[in-house]
C-alpha positions in Angstrom: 22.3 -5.5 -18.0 23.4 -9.1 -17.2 26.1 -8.3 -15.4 24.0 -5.6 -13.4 21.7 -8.3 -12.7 23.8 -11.4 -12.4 22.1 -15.0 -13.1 20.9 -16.8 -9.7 20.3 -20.5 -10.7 19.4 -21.6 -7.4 20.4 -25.3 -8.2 23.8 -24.2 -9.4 24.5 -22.5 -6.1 22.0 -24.4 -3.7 24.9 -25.7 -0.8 26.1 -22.5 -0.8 22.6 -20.6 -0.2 21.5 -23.3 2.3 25.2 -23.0 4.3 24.7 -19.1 3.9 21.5 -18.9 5.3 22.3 -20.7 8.4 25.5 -18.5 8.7 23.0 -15.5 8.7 21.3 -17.0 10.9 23.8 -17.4 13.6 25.0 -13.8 13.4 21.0 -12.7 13.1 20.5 -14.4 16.4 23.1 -13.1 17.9 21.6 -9.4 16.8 18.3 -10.7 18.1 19.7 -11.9 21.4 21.7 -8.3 22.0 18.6 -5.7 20.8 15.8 -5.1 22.6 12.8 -6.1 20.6 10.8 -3.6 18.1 7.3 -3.6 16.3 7.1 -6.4 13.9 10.9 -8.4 14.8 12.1 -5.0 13.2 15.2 -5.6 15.6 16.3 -8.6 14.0 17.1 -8.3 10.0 20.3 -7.3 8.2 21.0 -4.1 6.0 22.2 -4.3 2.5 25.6 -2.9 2.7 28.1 -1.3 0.0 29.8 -4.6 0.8 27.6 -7.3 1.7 25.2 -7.4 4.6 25.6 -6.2 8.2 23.6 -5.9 11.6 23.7 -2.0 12.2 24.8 -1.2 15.5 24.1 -3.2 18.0 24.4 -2.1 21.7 27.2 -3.6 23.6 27.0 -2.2 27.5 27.8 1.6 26.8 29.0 1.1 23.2 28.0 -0.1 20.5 29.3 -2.8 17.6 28.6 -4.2 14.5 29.1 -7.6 12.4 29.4 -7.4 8.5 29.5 -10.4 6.3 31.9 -8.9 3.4 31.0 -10.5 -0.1 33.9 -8.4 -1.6 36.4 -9.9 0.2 34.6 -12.9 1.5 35.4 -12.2 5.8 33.3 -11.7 8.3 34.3 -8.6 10.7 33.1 -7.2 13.8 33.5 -3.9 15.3 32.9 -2.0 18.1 33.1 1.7 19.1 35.7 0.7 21.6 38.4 0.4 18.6 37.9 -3.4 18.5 37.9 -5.4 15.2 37.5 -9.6 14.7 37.4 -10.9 11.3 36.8 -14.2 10.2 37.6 -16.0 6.4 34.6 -17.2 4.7 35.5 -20.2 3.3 33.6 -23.8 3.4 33.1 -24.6 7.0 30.8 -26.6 8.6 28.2 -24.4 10.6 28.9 -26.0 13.4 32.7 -24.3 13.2 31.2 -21.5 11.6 28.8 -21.1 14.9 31.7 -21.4 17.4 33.8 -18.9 15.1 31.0 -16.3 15.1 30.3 -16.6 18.4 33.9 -16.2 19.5 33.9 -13.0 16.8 31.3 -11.5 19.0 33.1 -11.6 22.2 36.0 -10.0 20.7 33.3 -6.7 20.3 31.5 -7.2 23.2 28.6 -9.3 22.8 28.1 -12.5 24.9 24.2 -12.5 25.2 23.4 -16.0 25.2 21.4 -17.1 21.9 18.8 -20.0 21.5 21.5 -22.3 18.9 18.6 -23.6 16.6 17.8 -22.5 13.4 14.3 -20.8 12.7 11.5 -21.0 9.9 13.6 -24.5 8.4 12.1 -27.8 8.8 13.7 -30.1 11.3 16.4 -28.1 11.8 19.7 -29.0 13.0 21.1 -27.5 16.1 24.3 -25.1 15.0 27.1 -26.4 17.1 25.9 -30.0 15.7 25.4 -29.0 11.8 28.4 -30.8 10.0 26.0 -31.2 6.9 25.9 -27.7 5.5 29.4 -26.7 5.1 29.7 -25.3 1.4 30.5 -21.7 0.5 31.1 -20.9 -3.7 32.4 -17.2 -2.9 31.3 -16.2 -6.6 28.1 -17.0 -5.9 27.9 -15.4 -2.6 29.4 -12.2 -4.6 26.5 -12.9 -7.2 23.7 -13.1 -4.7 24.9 -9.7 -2.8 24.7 -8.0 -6.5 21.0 -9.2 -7.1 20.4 -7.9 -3.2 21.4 -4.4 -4.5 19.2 -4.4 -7.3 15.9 -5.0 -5.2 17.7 -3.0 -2.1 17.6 0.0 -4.5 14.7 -0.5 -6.1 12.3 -1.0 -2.6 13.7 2.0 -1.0 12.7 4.0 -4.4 9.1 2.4 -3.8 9.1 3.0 0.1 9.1 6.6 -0.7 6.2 6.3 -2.2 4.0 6.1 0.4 3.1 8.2 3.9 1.9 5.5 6.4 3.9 3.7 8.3 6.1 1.3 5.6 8.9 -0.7 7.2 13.0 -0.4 6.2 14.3 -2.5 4.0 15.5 -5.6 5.7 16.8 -8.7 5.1 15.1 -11.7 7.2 17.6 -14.3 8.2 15.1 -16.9 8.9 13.1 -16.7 5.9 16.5 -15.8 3.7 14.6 -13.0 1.8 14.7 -9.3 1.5 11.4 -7.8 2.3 9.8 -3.8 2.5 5.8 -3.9 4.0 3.8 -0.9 4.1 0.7 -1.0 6.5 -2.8 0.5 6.3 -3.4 1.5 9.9 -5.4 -0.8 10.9 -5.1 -3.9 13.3 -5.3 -7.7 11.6 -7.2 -10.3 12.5 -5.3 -12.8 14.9 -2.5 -14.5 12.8 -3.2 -18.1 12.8 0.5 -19.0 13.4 1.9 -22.4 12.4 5.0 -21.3 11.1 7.6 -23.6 11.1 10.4 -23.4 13.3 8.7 -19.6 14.1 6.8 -18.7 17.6 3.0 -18.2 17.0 3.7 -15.6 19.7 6.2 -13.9 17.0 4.1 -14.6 14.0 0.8 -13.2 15.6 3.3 -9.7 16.6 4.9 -9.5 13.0 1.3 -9.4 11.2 -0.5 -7.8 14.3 -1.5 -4.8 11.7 -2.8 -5.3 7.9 0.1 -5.3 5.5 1.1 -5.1 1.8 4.6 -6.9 1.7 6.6 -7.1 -1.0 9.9 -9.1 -1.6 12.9 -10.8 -3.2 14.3 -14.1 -2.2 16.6 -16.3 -3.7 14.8 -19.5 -4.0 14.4 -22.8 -1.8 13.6 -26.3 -2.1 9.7 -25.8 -2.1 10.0 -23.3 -5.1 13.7 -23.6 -6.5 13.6 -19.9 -8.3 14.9 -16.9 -7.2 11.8 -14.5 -7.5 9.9 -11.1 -6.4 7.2 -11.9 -4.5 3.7 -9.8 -2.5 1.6 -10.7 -0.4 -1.6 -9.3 1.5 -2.6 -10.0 5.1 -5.2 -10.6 5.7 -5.3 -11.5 1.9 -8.4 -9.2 0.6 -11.0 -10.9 -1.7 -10.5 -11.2 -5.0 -6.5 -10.4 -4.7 -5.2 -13.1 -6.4 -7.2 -11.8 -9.8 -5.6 -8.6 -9.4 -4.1 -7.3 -13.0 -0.3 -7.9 -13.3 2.6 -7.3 -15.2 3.6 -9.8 -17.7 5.6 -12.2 -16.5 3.8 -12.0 -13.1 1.3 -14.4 -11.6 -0.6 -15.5 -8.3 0.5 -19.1 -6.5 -2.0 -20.3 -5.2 0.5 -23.0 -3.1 2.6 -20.0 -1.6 -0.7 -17.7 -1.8 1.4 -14.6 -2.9 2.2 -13.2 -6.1 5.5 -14.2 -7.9 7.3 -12.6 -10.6 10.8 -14.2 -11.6 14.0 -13.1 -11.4 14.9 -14.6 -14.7 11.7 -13.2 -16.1 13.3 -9.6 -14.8 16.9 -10.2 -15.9 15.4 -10.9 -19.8 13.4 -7.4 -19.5 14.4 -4.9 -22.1 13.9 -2.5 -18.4 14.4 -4.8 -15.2 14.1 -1.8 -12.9 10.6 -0.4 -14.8 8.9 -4.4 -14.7 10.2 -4.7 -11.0 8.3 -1.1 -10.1 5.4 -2.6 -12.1 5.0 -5.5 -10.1 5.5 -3.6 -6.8 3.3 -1.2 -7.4 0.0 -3.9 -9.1 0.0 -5.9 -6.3 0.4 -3.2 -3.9 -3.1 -1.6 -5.5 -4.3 -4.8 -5.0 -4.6 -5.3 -1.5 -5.1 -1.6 -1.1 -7.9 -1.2 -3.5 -9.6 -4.3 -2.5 -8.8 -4.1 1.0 -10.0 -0.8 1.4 -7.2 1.1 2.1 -7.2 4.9 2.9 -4.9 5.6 -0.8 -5.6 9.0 -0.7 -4.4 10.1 2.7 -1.1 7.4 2.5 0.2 7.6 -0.9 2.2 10.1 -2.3 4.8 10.4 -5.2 8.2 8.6 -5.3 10.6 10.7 -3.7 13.2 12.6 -5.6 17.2 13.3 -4.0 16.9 17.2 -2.7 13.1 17.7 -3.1 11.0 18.4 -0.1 7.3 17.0 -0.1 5.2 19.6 -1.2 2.7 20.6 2.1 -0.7 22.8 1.4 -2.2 25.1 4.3 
């Protein structure tokens, strides 16, 4: 079960995951700066891959290519539907060589859209072609990171299937560095008050434009060094933070989201059943007390080859 769900000390690794996320970032913006913009910056994330994590197509004139960071074989390779391929060894680099690299990369395939070179969500951020700071990259760590991403990737998509509204993919947010699914109850939000760092109120006030259950997994950060689970409501119903949990779990009040921590889930005689738990309690939470519709959006888990059952 360990080696399923591999440790994450985010001090142990903490260069690497703060070099990594500004190399996501880069290749996010670039996906950003190349796709025309969806409901909720759904345009912008990365995919879990069966080899680390990639863009999805992106369109390129009358093609269409793709940029994969590969945690297997630690490269970075584009690809376009015209037959071209750039790959580039992930090794410690500065971002600032990184940046150029990736950006050079993308040309091979086909995409020179112009990107705004400053990181997002981070406080006082350091433009990318001047970043000689962050430069460290422990490819073991990477690979470990990537394996815990599978674990939750898996997991969410079981728990997306769960429900009949509208329910986002699975994505991974470059700017925020966390992999996120958000199911929505219909209904339009209350202006977003914005303030972000590094973030657009303009983009903040589109992403939570609706009311949303959003559940997650991130890898940990300065202002809470844990890797951890975490769900949130917007707007955040009363009495949500009292909402009944899974052991383990528990509302902070600093972050205003529920957390549940990965070390907490790696020690669980059944990770994938406490992890299901959490999603699920804190999910009935902000429905229940937000006054959700349950009946009419929810609906069992999915299962591979079995059709919905429809009455008529």
């Amino acid at each position: 079960m360990k080696d399923i769900w591999p440790p994450l000390d985010f001090g142990a690794w903490r260069d690497t995951a703060m070099t990594l996320q500004l190399w996501t970032q880069v290749i996010g913006k670039i996906r950003l700066a190349s796709t025309p913009w969806l409901n909720h910056s759904w345009q912008v994330p990365l995919y879990v891959t069966a080899r680390g994590l990639a863009t999805s197509p992106m369109p390129s004139g009358t093609e269409i290519a793709e940029i994969e960071f590969d945690f297997l074989q630690h490269r970075l390779i584009g690809r376009s539907s015209n037959g071209a391929v750039s790959e580039l060894a992930l090794t410690p680099m500065t971002v600032a060589d990184f940046y150029h690299a990736a950006l050079s990369l993308a040309r091979d395939i086909g995409l020179t859209a112009a990107i705004h070179p400053v990181p997002a969500e981070l406080p006082d951020p350091i433009p990318f072609a001047q970043d000689q700071l962050h430069r460290a990259y422990d490819g073991e760590a990477a690979h470990r990171f990537w394996r815990a991403l599978l674990q939750a990737d898996r997991l969410f998509k079981l728990f997306r299937t769960g429900f009949l509204g509208k329910v986002s993919p699975v994505h991974f947010f470059w700017g925020s560095f966390d992999l996120a699914v958000t199911r929505f109850s219909g209904r339009a939000a209350p202006l977003h008050p914005g303030g972000v760092p590094g973030l657009p109120d303009r983009v903040t006030r589109e992403a939570y434009s609706h009311e949303v259950s959003s559940a997650g997994f991130w890898p940990g950060s300065d202002l809470y060094p844990r890797a951890a689970f975490y769900s949130y409501a917007y707007p955040q119903p009363e009495g949500f933070a009292q909402s009944a949990m899974p052991s383990g779990a528990a509302y902070d009040t600093k972050l205003g989201e529920f957390l549940l921590p990965y070390d907490v889930v790696r020690a669980s005689a059944d990770p994938d059943a406490l992890v299901m738990d959490f999603l699920q309690a804190t999910y009935a939470g902000a429905a229940s007390l937000g006054h959700w519709d349950r009946a009419a959006l929810e609906c069992d888990f999915g299962v591979p080859g079995r059709p919905r059952p429809v009455s008529g």
